[in-house]
VOTORDO-7671 format. One record per residue (C-alpha): x, y, z; residue in one letter. Coordinates in nm, 2 decimals. Layout:
# VOTORDO-7671
X, Y, Z, a
...
END
This chain:
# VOTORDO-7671
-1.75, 0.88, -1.94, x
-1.55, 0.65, -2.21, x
-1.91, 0.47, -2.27, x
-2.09, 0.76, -2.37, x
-1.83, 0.86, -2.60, x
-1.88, 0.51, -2.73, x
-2.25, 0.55, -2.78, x
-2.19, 0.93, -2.90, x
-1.98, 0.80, -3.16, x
-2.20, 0.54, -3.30, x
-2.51, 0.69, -3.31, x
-2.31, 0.95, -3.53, x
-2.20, 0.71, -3.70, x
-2.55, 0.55, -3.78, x
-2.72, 0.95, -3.85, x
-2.42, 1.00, -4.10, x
-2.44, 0.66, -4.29, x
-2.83, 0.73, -4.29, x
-2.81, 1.08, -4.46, x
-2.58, 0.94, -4.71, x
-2.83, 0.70, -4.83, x
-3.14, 0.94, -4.80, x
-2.96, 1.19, -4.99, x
-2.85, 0.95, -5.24, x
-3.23, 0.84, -5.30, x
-3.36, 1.13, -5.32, x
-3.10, 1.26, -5.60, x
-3.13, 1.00, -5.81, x
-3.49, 0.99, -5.78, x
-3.46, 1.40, -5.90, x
-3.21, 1.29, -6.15, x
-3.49, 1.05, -6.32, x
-3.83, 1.30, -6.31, x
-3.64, 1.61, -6.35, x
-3.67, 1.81, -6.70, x
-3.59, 2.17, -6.79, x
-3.86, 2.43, -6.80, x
-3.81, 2.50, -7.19, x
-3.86, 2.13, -7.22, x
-4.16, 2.15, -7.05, x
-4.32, 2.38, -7.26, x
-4.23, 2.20, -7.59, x
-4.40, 1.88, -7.43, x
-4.70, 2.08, -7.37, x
-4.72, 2.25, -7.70, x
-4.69, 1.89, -7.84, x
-4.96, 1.77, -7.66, x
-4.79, 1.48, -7.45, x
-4.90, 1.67, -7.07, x
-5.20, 1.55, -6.97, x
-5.21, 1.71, -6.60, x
-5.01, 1.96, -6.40, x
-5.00, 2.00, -6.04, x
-4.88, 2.36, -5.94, x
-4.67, 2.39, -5.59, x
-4.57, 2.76, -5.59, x
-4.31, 2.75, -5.82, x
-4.28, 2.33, -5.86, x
-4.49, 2.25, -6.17, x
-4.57, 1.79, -6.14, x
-4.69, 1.70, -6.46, x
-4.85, 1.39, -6.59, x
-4.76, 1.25, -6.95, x
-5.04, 1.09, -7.15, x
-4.82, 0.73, -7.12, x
-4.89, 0.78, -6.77, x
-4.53, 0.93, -6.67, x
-4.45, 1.15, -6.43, x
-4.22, 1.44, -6.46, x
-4.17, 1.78, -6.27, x
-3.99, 2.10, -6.32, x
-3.93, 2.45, -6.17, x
-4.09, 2.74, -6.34, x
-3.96, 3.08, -6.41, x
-4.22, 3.39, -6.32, x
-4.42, 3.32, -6.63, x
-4.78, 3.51, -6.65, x
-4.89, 3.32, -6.98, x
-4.80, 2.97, -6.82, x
-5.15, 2.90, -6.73, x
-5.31, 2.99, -7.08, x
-5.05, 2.81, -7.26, x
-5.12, 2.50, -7.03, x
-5.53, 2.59, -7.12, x
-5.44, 2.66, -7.47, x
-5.30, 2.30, -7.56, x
-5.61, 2.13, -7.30, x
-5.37, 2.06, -6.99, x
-5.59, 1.95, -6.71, x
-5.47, 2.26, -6.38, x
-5.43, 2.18, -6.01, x
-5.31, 2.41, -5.82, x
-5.21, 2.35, -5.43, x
-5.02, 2.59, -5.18, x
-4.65, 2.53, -5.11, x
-4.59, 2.30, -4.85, x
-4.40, 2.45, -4.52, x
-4.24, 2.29, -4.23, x
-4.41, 2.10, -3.95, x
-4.47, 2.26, -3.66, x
-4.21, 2.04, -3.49, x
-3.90, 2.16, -3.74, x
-3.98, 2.47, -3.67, x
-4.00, 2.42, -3.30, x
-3.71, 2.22, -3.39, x
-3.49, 2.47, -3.57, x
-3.56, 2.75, -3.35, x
-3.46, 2.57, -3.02, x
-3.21, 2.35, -3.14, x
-2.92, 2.63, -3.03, x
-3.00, 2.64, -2.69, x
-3.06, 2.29, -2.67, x
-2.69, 2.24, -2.79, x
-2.57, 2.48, -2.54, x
-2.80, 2.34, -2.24, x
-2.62, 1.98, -2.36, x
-2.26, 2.11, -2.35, x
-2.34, 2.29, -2.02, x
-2.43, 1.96, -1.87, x
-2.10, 1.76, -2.04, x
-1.88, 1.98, -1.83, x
-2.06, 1.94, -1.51, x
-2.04, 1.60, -1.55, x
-1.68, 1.61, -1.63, x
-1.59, 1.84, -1.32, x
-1.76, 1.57, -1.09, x
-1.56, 1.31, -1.17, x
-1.71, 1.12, -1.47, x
-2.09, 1.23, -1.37, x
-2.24, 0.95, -1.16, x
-2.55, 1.02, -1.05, x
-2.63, 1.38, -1.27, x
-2.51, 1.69, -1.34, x
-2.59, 1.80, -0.97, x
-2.42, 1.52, -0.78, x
-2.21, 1.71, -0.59, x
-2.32, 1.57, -0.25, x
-2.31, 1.22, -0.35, x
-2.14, 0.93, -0.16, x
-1.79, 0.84, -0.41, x
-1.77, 0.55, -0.22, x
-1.72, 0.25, -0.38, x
-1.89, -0.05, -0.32, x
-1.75, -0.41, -0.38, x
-1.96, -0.73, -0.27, x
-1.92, -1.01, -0.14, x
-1.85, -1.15, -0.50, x
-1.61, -0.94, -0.63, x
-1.34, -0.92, -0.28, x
-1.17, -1.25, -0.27, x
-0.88, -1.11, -0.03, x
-0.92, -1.31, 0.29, x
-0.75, -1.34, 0.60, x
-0.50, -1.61, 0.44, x
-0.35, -1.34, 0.23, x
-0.28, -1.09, 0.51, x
0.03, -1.20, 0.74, x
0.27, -1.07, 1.01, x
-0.01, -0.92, 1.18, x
-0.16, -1.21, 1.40, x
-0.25, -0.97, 1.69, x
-0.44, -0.72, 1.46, x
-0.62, -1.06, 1.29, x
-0.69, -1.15, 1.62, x
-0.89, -0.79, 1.71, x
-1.08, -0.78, 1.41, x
-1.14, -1.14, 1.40, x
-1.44, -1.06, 1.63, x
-1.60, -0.86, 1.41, x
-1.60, -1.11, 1.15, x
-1.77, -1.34, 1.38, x
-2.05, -1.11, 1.43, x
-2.13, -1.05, 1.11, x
-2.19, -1.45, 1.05, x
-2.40, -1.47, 1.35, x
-2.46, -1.20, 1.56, x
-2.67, -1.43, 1.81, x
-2.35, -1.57, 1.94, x
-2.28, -1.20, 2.12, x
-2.61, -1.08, 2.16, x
-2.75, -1.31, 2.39, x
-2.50, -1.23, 2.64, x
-2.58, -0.83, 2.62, x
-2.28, -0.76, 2.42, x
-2.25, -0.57, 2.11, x
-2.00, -0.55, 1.80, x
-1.79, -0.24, 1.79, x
-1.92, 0.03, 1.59, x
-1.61, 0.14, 1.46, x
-1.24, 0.03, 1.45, x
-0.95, 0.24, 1.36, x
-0.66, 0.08, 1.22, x
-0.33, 0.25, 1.34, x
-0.01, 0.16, 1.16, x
0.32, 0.27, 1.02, x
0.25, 0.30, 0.61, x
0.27, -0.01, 0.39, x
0.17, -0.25, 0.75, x
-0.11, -0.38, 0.55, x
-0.38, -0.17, 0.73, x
-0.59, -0.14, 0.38, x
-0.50, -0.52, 0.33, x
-0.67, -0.60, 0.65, x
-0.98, -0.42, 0.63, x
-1.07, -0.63, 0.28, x
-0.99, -0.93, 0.41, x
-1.25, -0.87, 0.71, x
-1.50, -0.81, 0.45, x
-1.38, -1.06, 0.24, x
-1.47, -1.32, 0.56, x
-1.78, -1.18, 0.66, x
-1.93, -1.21, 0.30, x
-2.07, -0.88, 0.34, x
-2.01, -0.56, 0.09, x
-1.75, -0.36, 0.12, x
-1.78, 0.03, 0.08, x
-1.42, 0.18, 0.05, x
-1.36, 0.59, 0.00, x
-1.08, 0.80, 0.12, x
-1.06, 1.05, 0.34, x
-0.95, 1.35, 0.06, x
-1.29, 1.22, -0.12, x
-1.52, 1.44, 0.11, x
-1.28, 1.74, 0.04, x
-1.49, 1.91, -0.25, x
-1.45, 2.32, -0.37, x
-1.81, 2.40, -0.24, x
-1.91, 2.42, 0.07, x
-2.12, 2.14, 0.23, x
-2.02, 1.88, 0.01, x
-1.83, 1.68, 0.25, x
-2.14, 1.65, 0.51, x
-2.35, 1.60, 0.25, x
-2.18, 1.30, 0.09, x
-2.09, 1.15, 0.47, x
-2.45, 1.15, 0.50, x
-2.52, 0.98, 0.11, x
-2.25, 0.72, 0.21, x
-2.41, 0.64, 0.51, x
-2.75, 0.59, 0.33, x
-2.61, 0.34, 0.09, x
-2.46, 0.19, 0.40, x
-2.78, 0.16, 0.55, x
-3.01, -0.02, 0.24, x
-2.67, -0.28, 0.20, x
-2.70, -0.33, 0.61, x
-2.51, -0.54, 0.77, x
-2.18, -0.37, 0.56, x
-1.85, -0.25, 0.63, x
-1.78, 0.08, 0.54, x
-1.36, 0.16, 0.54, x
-1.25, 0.48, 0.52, x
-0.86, 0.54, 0.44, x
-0.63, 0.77, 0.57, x
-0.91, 0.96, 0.78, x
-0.67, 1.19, 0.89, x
-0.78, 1.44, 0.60, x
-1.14, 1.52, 0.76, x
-1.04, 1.34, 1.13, x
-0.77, 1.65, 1.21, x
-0.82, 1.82, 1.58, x
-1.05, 2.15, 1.56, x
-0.95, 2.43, 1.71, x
-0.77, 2.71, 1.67, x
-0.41, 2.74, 1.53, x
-0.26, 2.73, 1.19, x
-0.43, 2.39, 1.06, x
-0.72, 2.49, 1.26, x
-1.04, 2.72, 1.13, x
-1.10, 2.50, 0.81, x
-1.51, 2.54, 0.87, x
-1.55, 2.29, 0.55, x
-1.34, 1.99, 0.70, x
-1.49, 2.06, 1.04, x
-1.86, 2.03, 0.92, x
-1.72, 1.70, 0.74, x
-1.64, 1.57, 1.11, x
-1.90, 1.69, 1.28, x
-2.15, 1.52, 1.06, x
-1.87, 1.19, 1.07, x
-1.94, 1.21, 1.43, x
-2.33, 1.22, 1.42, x
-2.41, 0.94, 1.16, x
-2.13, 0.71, 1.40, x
-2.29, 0.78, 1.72, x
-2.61, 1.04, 1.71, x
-2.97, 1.01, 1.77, x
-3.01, 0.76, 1.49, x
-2.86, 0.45, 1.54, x
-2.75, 0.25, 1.24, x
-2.73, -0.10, 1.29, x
-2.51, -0.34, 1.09, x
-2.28, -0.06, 0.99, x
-1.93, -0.12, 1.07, x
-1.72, 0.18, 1.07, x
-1.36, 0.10, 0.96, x
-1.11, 0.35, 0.93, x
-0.69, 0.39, 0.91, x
-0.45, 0.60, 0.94, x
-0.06, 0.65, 1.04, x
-0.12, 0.99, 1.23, x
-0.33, 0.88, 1.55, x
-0.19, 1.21, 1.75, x
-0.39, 1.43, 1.55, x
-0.72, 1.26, 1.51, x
-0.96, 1.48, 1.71, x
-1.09, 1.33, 2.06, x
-1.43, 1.33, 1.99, x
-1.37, 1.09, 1.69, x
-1.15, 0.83, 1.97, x
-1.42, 0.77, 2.22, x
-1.61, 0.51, 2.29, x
-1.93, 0.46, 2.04, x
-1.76, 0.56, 1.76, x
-1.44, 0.38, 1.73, x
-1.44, 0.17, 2.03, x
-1.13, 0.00, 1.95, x
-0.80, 0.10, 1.81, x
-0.64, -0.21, 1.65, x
-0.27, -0.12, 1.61, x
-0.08, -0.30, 1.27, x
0.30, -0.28, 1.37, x
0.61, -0.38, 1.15, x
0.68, -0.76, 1.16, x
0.90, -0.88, 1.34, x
1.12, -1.19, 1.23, x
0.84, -1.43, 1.20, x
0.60, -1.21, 1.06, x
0.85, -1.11, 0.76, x
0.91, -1.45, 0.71, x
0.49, -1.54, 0.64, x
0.49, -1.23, 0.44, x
0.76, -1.35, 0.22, x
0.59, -1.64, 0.18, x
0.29, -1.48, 0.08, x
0.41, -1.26, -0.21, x
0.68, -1.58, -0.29, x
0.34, -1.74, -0.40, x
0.31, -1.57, -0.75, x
0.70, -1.61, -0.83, x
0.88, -1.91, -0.95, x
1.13, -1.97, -0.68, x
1.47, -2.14, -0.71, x
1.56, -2.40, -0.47, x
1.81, -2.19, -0.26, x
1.60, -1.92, -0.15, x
1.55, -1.89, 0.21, x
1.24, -1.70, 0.33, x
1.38, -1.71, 0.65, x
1.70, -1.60, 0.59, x
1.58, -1.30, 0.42, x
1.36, -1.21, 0.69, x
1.64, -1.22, 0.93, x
1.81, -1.00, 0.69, x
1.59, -0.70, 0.63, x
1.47, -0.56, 1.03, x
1.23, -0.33, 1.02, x
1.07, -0.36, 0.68, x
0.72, -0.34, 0.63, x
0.49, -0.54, 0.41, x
0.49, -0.30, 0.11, x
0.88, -0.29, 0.16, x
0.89, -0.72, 0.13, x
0.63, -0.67, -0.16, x
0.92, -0.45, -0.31, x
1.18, -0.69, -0.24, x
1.02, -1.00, -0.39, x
0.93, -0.78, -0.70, x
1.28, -0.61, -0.74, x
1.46, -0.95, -0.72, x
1.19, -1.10, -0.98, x
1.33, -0.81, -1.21, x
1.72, -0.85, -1.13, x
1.67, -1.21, -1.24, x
1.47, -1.10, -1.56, x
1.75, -0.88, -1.64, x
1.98, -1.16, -1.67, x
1.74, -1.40, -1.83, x
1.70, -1.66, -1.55, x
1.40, -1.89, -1.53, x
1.40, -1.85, -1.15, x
1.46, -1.62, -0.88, x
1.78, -1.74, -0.68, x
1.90, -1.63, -0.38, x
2.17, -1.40, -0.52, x
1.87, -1.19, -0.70, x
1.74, -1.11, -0.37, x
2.07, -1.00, -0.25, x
2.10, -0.79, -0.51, x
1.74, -0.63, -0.46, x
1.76, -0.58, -0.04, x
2.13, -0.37, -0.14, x
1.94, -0.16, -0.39, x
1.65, -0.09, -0.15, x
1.81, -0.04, 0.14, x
2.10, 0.18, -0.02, x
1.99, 0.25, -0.32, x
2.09, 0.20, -0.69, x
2.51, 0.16, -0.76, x
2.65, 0.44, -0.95, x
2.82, 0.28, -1.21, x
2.87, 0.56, -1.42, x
3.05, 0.78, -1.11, x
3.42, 0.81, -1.21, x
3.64, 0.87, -0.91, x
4.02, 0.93, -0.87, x
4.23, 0.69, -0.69, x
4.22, 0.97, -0.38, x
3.91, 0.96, -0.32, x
3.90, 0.63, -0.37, x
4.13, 0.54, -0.12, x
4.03, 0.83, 0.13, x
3.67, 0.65, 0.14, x
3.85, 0.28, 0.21, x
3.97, 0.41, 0.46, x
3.66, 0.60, 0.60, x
3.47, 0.27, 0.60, x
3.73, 0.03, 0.71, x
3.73, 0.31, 1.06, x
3.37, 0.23, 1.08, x
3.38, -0.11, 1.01, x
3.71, -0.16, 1.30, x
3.50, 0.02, 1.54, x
3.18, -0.15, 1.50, x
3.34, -0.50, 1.58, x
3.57, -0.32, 1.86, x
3.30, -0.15, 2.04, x
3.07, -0.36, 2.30, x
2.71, -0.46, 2.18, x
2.69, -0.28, 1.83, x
2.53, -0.47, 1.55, x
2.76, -0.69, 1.37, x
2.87, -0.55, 1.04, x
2.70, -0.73, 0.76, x
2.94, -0.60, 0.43, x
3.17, -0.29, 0.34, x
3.17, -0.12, 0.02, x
3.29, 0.16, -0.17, x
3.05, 0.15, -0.50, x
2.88, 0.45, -0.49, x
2.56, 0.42, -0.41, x
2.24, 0.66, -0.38, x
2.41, 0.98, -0.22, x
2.66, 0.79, -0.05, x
3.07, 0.72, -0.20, x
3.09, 0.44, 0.02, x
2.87, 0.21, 0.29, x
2.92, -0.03, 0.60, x
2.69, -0.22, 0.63, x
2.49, -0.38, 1.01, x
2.24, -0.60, 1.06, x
2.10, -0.63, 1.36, x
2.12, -1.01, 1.50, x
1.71, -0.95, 1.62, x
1.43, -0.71, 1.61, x
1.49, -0.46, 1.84, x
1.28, -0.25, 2.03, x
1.40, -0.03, 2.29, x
1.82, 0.05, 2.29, x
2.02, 0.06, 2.62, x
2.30, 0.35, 2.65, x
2.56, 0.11, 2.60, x
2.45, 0.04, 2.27, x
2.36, 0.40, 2.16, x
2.70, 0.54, 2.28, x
2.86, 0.27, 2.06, x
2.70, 0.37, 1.74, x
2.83, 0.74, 1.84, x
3.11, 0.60, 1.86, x
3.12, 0.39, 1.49, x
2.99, 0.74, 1.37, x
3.33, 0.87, 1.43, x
3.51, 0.61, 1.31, x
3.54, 0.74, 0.96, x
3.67, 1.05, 1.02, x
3.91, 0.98, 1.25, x
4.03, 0.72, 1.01, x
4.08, 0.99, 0.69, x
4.31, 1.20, 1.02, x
4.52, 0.94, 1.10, x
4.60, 0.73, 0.78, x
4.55, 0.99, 0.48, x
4.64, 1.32, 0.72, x
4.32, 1.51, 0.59, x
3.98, 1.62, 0.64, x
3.71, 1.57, 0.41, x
3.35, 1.66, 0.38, x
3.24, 1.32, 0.34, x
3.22, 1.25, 0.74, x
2.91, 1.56, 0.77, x
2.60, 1.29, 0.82, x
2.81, 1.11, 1.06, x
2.83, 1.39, 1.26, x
2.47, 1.50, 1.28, x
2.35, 1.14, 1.31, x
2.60, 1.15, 1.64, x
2.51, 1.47, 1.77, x
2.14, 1.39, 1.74, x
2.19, 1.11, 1.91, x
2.38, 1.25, 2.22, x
2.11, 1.52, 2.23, x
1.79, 1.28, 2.23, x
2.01, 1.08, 2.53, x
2.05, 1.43, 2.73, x
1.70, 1.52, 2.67, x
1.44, 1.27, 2.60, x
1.59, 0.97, 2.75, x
1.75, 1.09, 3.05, x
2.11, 0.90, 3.02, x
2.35, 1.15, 3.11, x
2.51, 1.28, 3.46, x
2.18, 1.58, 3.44, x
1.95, 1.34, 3.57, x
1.64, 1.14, 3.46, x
1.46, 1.50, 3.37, x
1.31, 1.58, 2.97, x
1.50, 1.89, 2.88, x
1.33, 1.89, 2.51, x
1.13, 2.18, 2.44, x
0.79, 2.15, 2.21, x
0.92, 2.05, 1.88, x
0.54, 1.91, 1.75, x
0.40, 2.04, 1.41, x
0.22, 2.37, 1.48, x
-0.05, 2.27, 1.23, x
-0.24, 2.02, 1.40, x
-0.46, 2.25, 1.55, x
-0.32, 2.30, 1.89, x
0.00, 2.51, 2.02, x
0.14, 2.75, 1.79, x
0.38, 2.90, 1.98, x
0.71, 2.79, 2.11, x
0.71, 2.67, 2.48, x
1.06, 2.69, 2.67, x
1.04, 2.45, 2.98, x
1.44, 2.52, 3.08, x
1.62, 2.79, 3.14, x
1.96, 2.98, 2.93, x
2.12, 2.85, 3.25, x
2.00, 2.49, 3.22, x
2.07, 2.43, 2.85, x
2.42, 2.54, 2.87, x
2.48, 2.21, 3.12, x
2.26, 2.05, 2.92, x
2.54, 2.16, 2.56, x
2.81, 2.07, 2.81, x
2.68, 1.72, 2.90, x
2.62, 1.68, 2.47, x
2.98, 1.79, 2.41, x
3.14, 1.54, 2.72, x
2.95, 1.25, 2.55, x
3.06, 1.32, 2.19, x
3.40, 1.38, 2.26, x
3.44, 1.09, 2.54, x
3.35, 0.82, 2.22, x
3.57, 1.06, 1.98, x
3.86, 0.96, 2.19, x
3.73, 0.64, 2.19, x
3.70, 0.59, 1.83, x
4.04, 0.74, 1.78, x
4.21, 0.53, 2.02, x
4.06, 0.20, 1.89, x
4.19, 0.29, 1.54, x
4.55, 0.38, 1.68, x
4.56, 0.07, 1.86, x
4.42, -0.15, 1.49, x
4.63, 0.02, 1.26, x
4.73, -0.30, 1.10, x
4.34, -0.44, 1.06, x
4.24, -0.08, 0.90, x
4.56, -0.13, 0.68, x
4.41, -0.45, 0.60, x
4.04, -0.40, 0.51, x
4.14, -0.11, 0.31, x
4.39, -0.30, 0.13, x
4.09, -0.56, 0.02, x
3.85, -0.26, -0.04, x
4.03, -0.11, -0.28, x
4.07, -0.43, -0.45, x
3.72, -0.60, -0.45, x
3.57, -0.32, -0.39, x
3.30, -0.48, -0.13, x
3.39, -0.71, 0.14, x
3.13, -0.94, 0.34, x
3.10, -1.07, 0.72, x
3.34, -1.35, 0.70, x
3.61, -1.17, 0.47, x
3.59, -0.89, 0.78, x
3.63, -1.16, 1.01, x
3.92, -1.34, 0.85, x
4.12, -0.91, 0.91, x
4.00, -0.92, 1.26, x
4.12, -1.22, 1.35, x
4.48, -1.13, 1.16, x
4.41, -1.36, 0.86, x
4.45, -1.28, 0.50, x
4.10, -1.23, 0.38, x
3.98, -1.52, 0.20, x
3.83, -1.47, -0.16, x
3.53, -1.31, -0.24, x
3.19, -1.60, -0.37, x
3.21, -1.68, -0.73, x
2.87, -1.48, -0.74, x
3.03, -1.22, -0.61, x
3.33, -1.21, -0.82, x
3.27, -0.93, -1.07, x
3.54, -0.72, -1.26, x
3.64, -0.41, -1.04, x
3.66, -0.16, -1.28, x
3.33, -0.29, -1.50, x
2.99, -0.39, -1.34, x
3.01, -0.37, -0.97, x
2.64, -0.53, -0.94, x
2.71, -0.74, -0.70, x
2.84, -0.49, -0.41, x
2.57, -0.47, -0.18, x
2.50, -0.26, 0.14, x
2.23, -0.10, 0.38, x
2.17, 0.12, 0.62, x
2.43, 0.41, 0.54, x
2.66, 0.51, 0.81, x
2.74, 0.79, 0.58, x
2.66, 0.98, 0.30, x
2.91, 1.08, 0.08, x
3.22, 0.93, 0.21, x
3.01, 0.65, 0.46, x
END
């Protein structure tokens, strides 16, 4: 669209410059032949006309020197005897009219104008016109050859299994012998299954990027249109440019908009996204077969992808892109390290040990928001403290510096994190706490901060009633060393009771037995149950409150009898809290152990009252007061 405005503006730029200089010759050629009609008559009566050429009312005359002159005469009855009179030679010739064309011209030139703005807007409301006015049913897939994506499989990492699964593909599309000998044949479609930001999109370039073949990529929302048939209509137009590019790759992203389960219920009945499906389903697997079409498609909603679009023949395999673990982090560090300058103290292992359960957009995020904390101050290189800096803010959020708060509450939330931070390294096989603050931060006064020492993957009951446990900490720490109550402790408790209840229901760790007490809590939109089913009965689910209220209040007393027993180390770590504001691992250690906490890193060592930039922290324990 911006290059027709280009050539719309120059060509009237060229008509206007064009008139100007028309216009121009013509008046000044009028301005030199042009006499009054009085004046006329005088040269007549002189004698000096020697011919006159009558045009209706346009009187061209010829001067005896051979000069020619014309002028516009008044209704004048004795103009042609004068002329005889004084032996002016008379021509007379009809008034010329306009060409056939102007006036075809003219006439139509209206609806012309309003057929032309009729077709601007059409082309506007497609999407910048491509392909016509009436493209409404064509493909907006993109195409990118083998030329243009550069992204290969050394640019994707953490994902060695997914590589692995798709790595096949790859090999048939360089030489499709190799399979085909032995009766086997390439998957017609893959479906890429992965939490968001796993690198699913990544992946799916890079595979074309390999195979040197093109590349068409579209979204799922693209077939959504406002009339109806648009989506089949453009599934089968992407399929047709698939077909003349054979052997291609065609990736669809989040196919979850047009992939949903039909069928009744409230996300059910859309007859427009069902049509889109149903003709998906026929151009993957009907009664014309495409060959050298590779069907890629991702999303992070499997459950509600509709069964026919899972079997066999359409996507034959489902190639699931988890988090990284350790490793994985650590090559994807790596990766996005590439295009920063680095100092000499960063670690891409030690930040990957660091930050569990990020994803690969969430490492992107952390290499880029370090590269802007080092900016900030001017440095030539990202060091290791930037990234410090940049996994606090993202994994707490940004520090309130401008949040004023009293010395009460000040000291009421010291001592709120100090009870979870004395119960964490009390309580058997909870994650070691990593740092303590009490800079505001996001929607939380304060923070404790643990890190995991691995990846983890499934959690025992040992370690789930422990972090019920930390939970309480805070609270019971405001009762016992500031003799009130605050709001501050409200996440902690949902966070806990959640807990307990997922142990009593889903996982079967309680004294009820190994048996799911959870009712039907899916989304009622995906096109299956709307209503509510109840599995247990009013009789069951009071044991079932009973057993949730035994467990929360077995590790209350817990909690509150650890912090009775530590009064001192509580006294301790709120005493440095309040003065540095943010404590680390060893500084917690050194109070544990009954040591005065050693001093806090020169990096660390900002003014209290001033720029508290360096106070990191993670996962919240709890908002507002933890």
């Amino acid at each position: 669209m911006n290059n027709m405005f280009k050539n719309l503006a120059v060509w009237l730029v060229i008509g206007l410059v064009l008139m100007t200089v028309f216009n121009q010759f013509n008046t000044r050629q009028v301005a030199q032949g042009s006499i009054e009609y009085s004046q006329f008559l005088d040269e007549v009566k002189q004698g000096h006309i020697n011919k006159v050429v009558i045009e209706g009312r346009t009187l061209k005359a010829t001067t005896t020197e051979g000069k020619r002159i014309t002028s516009y005469a008044p209704p004048d009855l004795w103009m042609v005897s004068d002329l005889l009179k004084n032996g002016v030679k008379i021509e007379a010739k009809p008034e010329e009219e306009p060409s056939f064309l102007m006036n075809i011209f003219v006439s139509w030139f209206p609806m012309l104008l309003l057929i032309g703005v009729w077709v601007f807007f059409m082309r506007q409301m497609q999407g910048g016109g491509k392909g016509g006015a009436f493209s409404f049913g064509k493909s907006r897939a993109r195409m990118t050859d083998e030329a243009q994506n550069v992204v290969t499989f050394a640019d994707v990492a953490g994902c060695d299994e997914a590589k692995e699964e798709v790595q096949e593909i790859v090999d048939f599309l360089r030489d499709p012998s190799k399979f085909q000998k032995l009766g086997g044949r390439i998957p017609k479609g893959v479906l890429m299954v992965g939490n968001p930001g796993t690198g699913k999109t990544l992946l799916a370039k890079a595979i074309a990027g390999e195979a040197k073949v093109p590349f068409f990529s579209i979204s799922g929302s693209d077939f959504v249109e406002m009339f109806v048939g648009v989506g089949a209509a453009r599934v089968r137009d992407m399929f047709e440019n698939a077909k003349k590019h054979a052997p291609c790759i065609v990736f669809i992203d989040e196919i979850d908009a047009v992939g949903r389960h039909r069928g009744a219920g409230l996300g059910g009945g859309n007859d427009e996204r069902e049509q889109t499906l149903n003709q998906l389903l026929v151009e993957m697997d009907g009664f014309e077969g495409h060959a050298g079409i590779i069907v890629i498609a991702a999303t992070n909603r499997p459950d509600i992808l509709d069964p026919a679009l899972l079997r066999p023949g359409r996507f034959d395999r489902q190639v699931v892109v988890p988090l990284p673990d350790i490793r994985g982090r650590e090559e994807i560090l790596k990766v996005h390290m590439r295009k920063v300058p680095m100092s000499g103290d960063v670690k891409a292992d030690i930040i990957a040990r660091g930050t569990p359960g990020f994803s690969g957009a969430d490492l992107a995020n952390l290499v880029n928001e370090a590269a802007l904390f080092a900016a900030r101050t001017n440095k030539r290189l990202v060091d290791m403290e930037d990234f410090e800096k940049a996994k606090d803010k993202i994994m707490m959020g940004a520090e309130r510096r401008s949040m004023v708060m009293s010395e009460d509450e000040k000291r009421n939330t010291a001592y709120h994190e100090s009870g979870h931070a004395v119960v964490a390294k009390l309580v058997p096989k909870s994650d070691p706490v990593h740092k303590v603050t009490i800079i505001p931060r996001g929607r939380a006064l304060g923070l404790t901060m643990q890190l995991p020492v691995e990846d983890r993957y499934a959690y025992d009951r040992t370690y789930l009633m422990s972090r019920i446990a930390v939970l309480f900490g805070g609270r019971i720490a405001e009762e016992l060393f500031m003799n009130q109550m605050t709001t501050g402790a409200s996440n902690d408790f949902e966070r806990a009771t959640a807990m307990a209840r997922d142990m009593v229901t889903r996982y079967g760790m309680s004294d009820l037995g190994v048996m799911v007490y959870g009712e039907n809590e899916g989304e009622v939109f995906l096109g299956r149950s709307v209503t509510q089913h109840k599995n247990v009965s009013e009789a069951t689910m009071q044991k079932v409150d009973a057993e949730i209220g035994r467990i929360i209040e077995q590790q209350y007393a817990l909690a509150r009898k650890l912090l009775e027993e530590n009064r001192d180390k509580v006294e301790a770590m709120t005493h440095a809290l309040l003065e540095w504001e943010t404590i680390d691992a060893e500084q917690i250690d050194d109070i544990m152990a009954g040591k005065p906490p050693r001093p806090p890193k020169p990096s660390q060592s900002t003014p209290r009252a001033s720029t508290p930039s360096d106070s990191p922290g993670a996962e919240p324990s709890a908002p507002a007061a933890a």
